[in-house]
C-alpha positions, 0 to 999 in steps of 0.5 A, a space after each residue: 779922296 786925296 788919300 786915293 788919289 795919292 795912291 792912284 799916283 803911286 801907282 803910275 810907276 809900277 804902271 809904266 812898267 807894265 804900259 811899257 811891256 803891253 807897247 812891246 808885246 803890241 809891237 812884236 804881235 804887229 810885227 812878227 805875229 808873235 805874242 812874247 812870255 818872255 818881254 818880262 825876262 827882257 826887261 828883267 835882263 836890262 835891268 840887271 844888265 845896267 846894275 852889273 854895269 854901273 856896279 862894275 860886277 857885270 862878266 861882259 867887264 870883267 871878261 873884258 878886264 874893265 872892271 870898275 863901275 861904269 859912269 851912267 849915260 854909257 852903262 844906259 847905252 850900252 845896256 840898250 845895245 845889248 837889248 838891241 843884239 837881243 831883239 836881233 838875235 831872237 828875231 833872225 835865230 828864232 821868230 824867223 824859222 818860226 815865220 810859218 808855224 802856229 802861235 802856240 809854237 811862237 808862245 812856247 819859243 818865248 817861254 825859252 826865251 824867259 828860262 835862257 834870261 832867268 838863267 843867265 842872271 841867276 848864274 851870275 847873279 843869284 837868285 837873291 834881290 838887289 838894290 836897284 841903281 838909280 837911272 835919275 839923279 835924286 828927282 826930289 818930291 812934289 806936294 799932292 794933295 798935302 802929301 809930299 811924293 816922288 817925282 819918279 811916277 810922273 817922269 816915268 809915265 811922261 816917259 811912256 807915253 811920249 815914247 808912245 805916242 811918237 811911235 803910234 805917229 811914225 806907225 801912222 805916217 811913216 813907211 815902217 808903220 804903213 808897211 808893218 799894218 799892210 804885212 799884218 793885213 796880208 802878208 801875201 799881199 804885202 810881199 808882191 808889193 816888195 816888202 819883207 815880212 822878215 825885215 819889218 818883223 826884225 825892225 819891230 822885235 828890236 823896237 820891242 826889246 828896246 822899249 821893254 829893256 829902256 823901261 826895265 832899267 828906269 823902273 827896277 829902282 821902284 821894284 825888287 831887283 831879282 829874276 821874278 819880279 820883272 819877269 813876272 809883270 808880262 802877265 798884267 801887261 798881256 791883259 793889257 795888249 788884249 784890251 788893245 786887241 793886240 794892235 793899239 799901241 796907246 790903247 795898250 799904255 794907257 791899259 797898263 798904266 790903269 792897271 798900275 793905278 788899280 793895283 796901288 788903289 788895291 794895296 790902300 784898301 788892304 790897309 782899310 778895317 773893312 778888308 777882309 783878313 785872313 789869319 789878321 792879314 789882308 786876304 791875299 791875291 786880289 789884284 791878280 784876282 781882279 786882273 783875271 776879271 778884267 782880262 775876263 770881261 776884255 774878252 767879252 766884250 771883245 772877243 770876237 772881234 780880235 785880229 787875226 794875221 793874214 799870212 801866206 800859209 795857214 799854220 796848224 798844229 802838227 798832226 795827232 795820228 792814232 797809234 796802232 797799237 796801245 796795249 802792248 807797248 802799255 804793257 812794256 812800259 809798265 813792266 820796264 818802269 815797275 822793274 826801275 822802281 824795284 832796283 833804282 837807288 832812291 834818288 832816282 825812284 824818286 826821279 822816275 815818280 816825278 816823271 810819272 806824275 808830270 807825264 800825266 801833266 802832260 797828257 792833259 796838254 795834249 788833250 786841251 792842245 793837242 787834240 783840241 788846239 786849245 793854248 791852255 796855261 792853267 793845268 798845273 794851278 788845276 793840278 794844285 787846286 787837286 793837291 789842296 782839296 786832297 790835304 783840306 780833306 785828309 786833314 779836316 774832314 777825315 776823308 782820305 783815299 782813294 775818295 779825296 783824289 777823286 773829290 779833288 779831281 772834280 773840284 780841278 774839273 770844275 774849277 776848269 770848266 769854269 776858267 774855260 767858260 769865261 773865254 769860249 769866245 775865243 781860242 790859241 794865244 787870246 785863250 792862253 792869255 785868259 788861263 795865264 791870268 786864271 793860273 796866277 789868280 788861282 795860286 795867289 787868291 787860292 793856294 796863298 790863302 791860308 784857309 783854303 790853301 797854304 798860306 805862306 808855309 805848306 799844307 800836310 797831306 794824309 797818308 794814302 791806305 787802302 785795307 790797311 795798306 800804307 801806299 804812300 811813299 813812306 810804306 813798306 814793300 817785300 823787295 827793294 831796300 826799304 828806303 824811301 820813297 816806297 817802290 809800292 808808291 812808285 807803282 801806284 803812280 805808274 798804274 795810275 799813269 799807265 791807265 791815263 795814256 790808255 783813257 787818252 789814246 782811247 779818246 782819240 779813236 772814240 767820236 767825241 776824239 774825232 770831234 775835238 780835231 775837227 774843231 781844232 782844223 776848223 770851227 766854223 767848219 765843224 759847226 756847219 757839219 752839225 758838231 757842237 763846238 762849244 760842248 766839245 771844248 767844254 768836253 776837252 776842258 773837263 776831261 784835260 783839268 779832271 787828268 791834270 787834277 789826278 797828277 796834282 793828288 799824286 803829287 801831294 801824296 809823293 812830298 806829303 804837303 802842297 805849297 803855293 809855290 810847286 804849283 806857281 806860273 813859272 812851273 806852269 809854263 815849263 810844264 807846256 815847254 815840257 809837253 811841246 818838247 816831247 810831242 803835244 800831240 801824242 800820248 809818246 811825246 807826254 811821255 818824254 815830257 815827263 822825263 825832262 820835267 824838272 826832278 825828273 828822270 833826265 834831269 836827275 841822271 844829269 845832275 848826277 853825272 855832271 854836279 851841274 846847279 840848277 840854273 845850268 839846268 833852266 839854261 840847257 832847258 830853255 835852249 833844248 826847247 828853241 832847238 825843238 821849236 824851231 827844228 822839229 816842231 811836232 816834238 822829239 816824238 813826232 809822228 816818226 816812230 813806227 807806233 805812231 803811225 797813222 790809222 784811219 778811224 772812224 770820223 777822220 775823213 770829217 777832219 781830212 774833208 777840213 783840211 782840204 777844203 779850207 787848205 790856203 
């Protein structure tokens, strides 16, 4: 017992962190309607922020000619002013254009926020870790049960929870607080009382990005100091602003300390003999795995009663016209593509085969999304799952194609049916939360597994033949110049891509495609019209994670093995950037998302052209999306161009007769 109550203790630093975020991601909820991916990033941008400061090594020092390191109060202050610009400067450039768009909207802008601060650091710093700099003095140790540990985990939950507590007072007596509840409540309301929506939003923002900077600096000496272990603990501290129903800010610290605390208790049983061991290793992703669960079980419990913002205009997702004509634009594009393939040099073949795969990556968000409304985060982890049935099976039991990619997109089916019916009581950024914690779940407990997944190295993939026909990327072809990747390959993905864009436009001129825009105008109003909104979203789940399942088969044939890291959170979000920026909502727009996914075709060309690393490409890409969300919301696509032009289809009127009648 004193052994777990030494570990429990332990545990209170990395869940200071954690608490930390939750309080930040509370506070910009409450203020701005906005749940932030990005508050992670933040923390990780002050901490290295104070680290280049206190080393001397920041650009800001030595732009400025003040080289040297910097004493630590000043460098603590001055680290939390650039938190403060930080808040300022994403508040009043970003959240405020986006004061009247839908959450998903808010939710992507943040992940741009997330790749523009990954970005900055890597470039001046690298992708490699650092040894954090100590905020505190030497703290000394304190004897705990016969064990001698840090005072570290102590200062920095007193630290927390008194900053906690003094904001949940001021949010309780003073005017800010009373004010931000009133603008939460009503915001129509709120302004004819003569409160700003914009300035409680800034107000709030900036507290967030402060409270999250502060902790970033305090906690990274206990962390490894690089652009991915900060960014990536937003994730447990979501799961905890759910438990406070984005509104309690002591409810949410005193979750992420908790989560902290069952972290560490996980890492001492790891170390038991009655764990379970894969290869004489600890069975790996349980903590991501019993986050998921918890996460999971919050929504159930509360699911239903989780607050929703009153605001002046409802906000929708941009409109999902049917296109008036499918086949011959399928068959140019299929004709222009499979000319490419033949004549690109091989970088780019391989390029142009990365941008077919992703663009079915992207057809999938646009079904789950698009056309249902539904924030999905877990497709890429679906397509993963996809990937590793396909080798398990080709290498193990023989089975290999066209029988495995099939296998696998069932087994991608399956497993998000399964994610989805753990969170059908809910919808938008609470449903985003539960398969961001699923997708980290899945690639921790599953692909890092080295029986059913990679384990820490890969995991090889058979050759695809069919009659003896290698169409694989290593095969021959009668034209081209025989260098890899095979344009036979390249082919295969295009037909398989172009098949993909036909079954989703199809899906929505067809009932069951009339039925998903309903629910996502509105469910109670599709409900009380007779539509089944649970089998619908059911429905949307199968068909959205079998499409993505396909992607993650194609995916391992083009590279010939699937690790856990191609199909990790962080592809995970850019692939939902990715879709948003070319048009969530259309089949087009997941066509232009697959050209700017990363190794794709755009990026490809410009790296080419301008010999740019890769962290230059996270910073073009984080800023392009912002641009995109807060410019055209409805993606570079839109619902401009003359092949997107709305037709009427049968059941559209049940989705125009929502929108009138539940109009704000």
């Amino acid at each position: 017992m004193s052994e777990v109550l030494l570990f429990a203790v332990l545990g209170l630093g990395p869940g200071a962190l954690i608490a930390s975020l939750a309080v930040g991601i509370v506070l910009n909820y409450r203020g701005a309607g906005a749940v932030n991916l990005g508050m992670g990033a933040v923390a990780m941008f002050a901490a290295f922020v104070f680290f280049g400061l206190r080393t001397g090594g920041f650009f800001v020092l030595e732009e400025l000619d003040m080289g040297g390191p910097m004493p630590t109060l000043p460098a603590f202050a001055v680290t939390m002013l650039f938190c403060v610009l930080l808040g300022v400067l994403w508040d009043a450039g970003v959240l405020r254009a986006l004061r009247k768009s839908p959450p998903l909207a808010k939710l992507v802008a943040s992940v741009g926020l997330l790749l523009v601060l990954q970005a900055v650091i890597k470039l001046e710093y690298g992708s490699a870790g650092q040894s954090a700099v100590p905020v505190f003095d030497d703290l000394g140790f304190v004897s705990v049960f016969g064990q001698q540990v840090p005072k570290d985990p102590f200062v920095l939950t007193g630290i927390i929870l008194t900053v906690t507590a003094l904001l949940a007072a001021g949010y309780r007596w003073t005017r800010l607080g009373l004010a931000t509840q009133a603008a939460a409540e009503n915001e129509n309301a709120a302004e004819l009382y003569g409160l700003s929506p914009s300035r409680l939003s800034m107000a709030n923002t900036v507290l967030a990005f402060a409270l999250a900077g502060g902790l970033g600096v305090l906690v990274a000496p206990l962390t490894l100091l690089n652009p991915v272990s900060i960014t990536i603990t937003v994730i447990p501290a979501l799961g905890a602003a759910l438990i406070a129903r984005f509104s309690s800010l002591f409810v949410g610290a005193v979750a992420g300390l908790a989560l902290g605390v069952i972290g560490s208790l996980i890492t001492l049983a790891q170390a038991q003999t009655w764990f379970p061991t894969v290869d004489g290793t600890p069975l790996p992703g349980v903590t991501e795995l019993t986050y998921f669960l918890i996460v999971v079980i919050a929504m159930f419990l509360r699911g239903g009663s989780l607050p929703q913002r009153g605001v002046i205009v409802e906000p929708r997702l941009p409109q999902a016209p049917a296109a008036r004509r499918t086949l011959v634009p399928t068959a140019g594009f299929v004709a222009v593509v499979a000319v490419l393939l033949v004549i690109l040099p091989f970088d780019v073949r391989q390029a142009t085969i990365t941008s077919l795969i992703g663009m079915i990556v992207c057809l999938s968000l646009v079904v789950i999304t698009g056309f249902v409304g539904q924030v999905s985060l877990a497709q890429v982890a679906l397509a993963g799952a996809s990937g590793f049935v396909v080798s398990k099976l080709s290498l193990h039991v023989g089975i290999g194609f066209p029988f495995a990619p099939v296998l696998g997109a069932l087994v991608a089916m399956l497993l998000g049916t399964l994610v989805a019916s753990s969170a059908l009581r809910v919808r938008g950024v609470n449903l985003a939360i539960v398969t961001l914690a699923g997708a980290v779940a899945i690639e921790a407990f599953g692909f890092a597994n080295s029986t059913w997944g990679a384990g820490g190295g890969g995991s090889q993939v058979g050759t695809p033949t069919l009659g003896g026909v290698d169409l694989g990327p290593g095969g021959s072809f009668f034209l081209g110049d025989d260098t890899l990747p095979s344009p036979l390959f390249g082919m295969v993905c295009l037909v398989v891509a172009a098949a993909t864009g036909l079954l989703v436009a199809q899906t929505r001129r067809t009932l069951l495609g009339q039925r998903m825009l309903a629910v996502r105008s509105n469910e109670r109003a599709a409900a009380s019209v007779g539509i089944g909104v649970r089998n619908v979203k059911l429905a949307a789940f199968a068909l959205s994670s079998g499409i993505a399942g396909v992607a993650g088969s194609l995916y391992a044939y083009s590279f010939g093995s699937v690790t856990a890291g191609r199909f990790g959170v962080m592809t995970a979000l850019a692939f939902v950037a990715f879709a948003y920026m070319g048009g969530i909502t259309t089949v087009s727009g997941a066509a232009v998302g697959g050209l700017l996914v990363s190794g794709g075709l755009v990026i490809t060309l410009v790296q080419n052209l301008t010999g740019l690393p890769t962290a230059w490409e996270l910073l073009f890409g984080g800023v392009a999306l912002i641009l995109t969300v807060t410019t055209s919301p409805a993606g570079i696509v839109g619902t401009r161009l003359p092949g997107l032009k709305a037709r009427k289809q049968p059941g559209d009127e049940v989705v125009a007769t929502h929108e009138r009648t539940h109009a704000p």
